[in-house]
C-alpha positions in Angstrom: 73.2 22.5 130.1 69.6 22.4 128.2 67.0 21.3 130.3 65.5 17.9 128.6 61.9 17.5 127.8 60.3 15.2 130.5 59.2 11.9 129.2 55.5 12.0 127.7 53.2 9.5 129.8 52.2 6.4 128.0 48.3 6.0 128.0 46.4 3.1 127.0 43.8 2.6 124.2 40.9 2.8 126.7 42.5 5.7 128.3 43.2 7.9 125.4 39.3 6.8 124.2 37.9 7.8 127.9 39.7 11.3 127.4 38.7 12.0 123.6 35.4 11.7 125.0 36.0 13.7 128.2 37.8 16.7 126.0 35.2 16.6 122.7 32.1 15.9 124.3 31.5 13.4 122.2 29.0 11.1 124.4 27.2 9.8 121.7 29.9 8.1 120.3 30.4 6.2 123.6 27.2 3.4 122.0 29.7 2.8 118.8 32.5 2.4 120.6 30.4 -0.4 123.1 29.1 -2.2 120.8 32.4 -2.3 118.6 34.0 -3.4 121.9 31.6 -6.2 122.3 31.9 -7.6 118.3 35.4 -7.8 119.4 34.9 -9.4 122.4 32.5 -11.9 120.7 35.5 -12.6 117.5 37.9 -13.4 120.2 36.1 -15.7 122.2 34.7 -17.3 118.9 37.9 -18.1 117.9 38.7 -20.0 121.1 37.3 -22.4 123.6 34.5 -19.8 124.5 32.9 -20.6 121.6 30.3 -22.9 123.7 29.7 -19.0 125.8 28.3 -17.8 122.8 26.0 -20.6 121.8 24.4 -20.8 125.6 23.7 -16.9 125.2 21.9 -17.2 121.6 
């Protein structure tokens, strides 16, 4: 019988970001991808009730 291929682990997003960074060296992308992650953060909770969050901080 041929031995089957274990199953590849399942990383997340932030994982698979974390370890691009560990393997490449690439530290100084690690400001882009913060402030991208914040813009996102900010689009989401503009679109909801956390709108009122925003305007309190600015």
């Amino acid at each position: 019988m041929p031995q089957s291929d274990p199953k590849p682990v399942r990383r997340g997003v932030l994982s698979e970001l974390g370890y691009f960074f560990l393997k490449y060296k690439m530290w100084w992308l690690v400001p882009a991808a913060l402030v991208l992650l914040l813009l996102g953060v900010l689009v989401v909770l503009g679109g909801s009730h956390g709108v009122f969050l925003i305007y309190a901080l600015f």
